[in-house]
N, C-alpha and C positions, 0 to 999 in steps of 0.2 A: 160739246159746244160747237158752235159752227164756226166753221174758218172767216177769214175777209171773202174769198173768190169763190169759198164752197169746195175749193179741192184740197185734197192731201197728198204732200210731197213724202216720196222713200228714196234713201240713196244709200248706195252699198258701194265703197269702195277700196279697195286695197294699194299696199306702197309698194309704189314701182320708184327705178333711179331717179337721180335728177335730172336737169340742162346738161350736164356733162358727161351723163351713162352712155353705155352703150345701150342700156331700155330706152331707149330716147324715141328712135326711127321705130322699133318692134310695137313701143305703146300708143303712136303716130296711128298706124297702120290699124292694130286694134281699135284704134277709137273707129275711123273711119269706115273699118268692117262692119263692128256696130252700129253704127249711125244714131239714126232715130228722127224725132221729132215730135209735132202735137196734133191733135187730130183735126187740126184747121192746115195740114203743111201741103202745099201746094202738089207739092211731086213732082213729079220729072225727071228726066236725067241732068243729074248731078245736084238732085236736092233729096237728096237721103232715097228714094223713092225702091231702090234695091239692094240696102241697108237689110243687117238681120234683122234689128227692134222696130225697124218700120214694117219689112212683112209678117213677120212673127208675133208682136204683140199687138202695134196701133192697128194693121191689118184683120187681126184676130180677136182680139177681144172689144167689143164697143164700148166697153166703162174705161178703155184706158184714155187717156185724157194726152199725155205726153209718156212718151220713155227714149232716152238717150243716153248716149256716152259720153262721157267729160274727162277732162282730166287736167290737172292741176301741176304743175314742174316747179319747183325752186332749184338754190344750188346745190343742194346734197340730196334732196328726198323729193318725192312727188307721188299723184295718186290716179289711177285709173279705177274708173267705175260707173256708173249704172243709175240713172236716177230717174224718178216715173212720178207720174201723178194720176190721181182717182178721184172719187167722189169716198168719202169718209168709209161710207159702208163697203167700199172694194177694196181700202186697203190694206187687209190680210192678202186677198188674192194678187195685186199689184207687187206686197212684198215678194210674197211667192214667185214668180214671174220673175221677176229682177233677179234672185237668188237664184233659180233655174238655167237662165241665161250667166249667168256669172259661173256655174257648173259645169254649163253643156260648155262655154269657151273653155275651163280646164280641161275637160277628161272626152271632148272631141275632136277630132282632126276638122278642118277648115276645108272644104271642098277648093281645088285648084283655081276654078271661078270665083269663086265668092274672093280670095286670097288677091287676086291679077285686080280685079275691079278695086278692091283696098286700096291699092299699091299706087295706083293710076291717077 
């Protein structure tokens, strides 16, 4: 069936601390490594424009519609993760994509650059 907008949202995310961890600053900095945005997003500097999900996915793939990073804090728990939007028929590949990016953050090291521009 068809959505309201025509698109299909996927979101994968995992519990990080809350308002009072010390994950607090670490899942800060992750989001903003990440970035993201939709494929109307302006760009530039300091609007996600050399974000990973901005050149990686909205840059790379033309069915992606949005993909970003979010994340959610209360006082004991909170969430970091990854959320994307497609057209119906891409959303295997959009999940794909999210979950790949959610991998390559675990099991690669963060280039020094990409890290300093987070921080900043």
């Amino acid at each position: 069936s068809k959505t309201v907008d025509g698109f299909t949202r996927v979101a994968l995310a995992f519990e990080v601390g809350g308002w009072h961890s010390s994950d607090l600053v670490p899942t800060c900095v992750l989001q903003t490594l990440l970035g993201g945005g939709n494929s109307f997003s302006a760009g530039g500097p300091g609007k996600g424009m050399y974000s990973r999900l901005y050149r990686e996915v909205l840059n790379r793939y033309h069915w992606a519609e949005s993909a970003e990073a979010f994340t959610s804090f209360h006082s004991e728990s909170g969430l970091l993760g990854i959320s994307g939007s497609s057209t119906p028929d891409k959303s295997r590949d959009c999940t794909r994509v999210i979950a790949d990016h959610a991998h390559k953050l675990a099991t690669t090291l963060v280039a020094d650059e990409e890290l300093e521009r987070a921080r900043n």
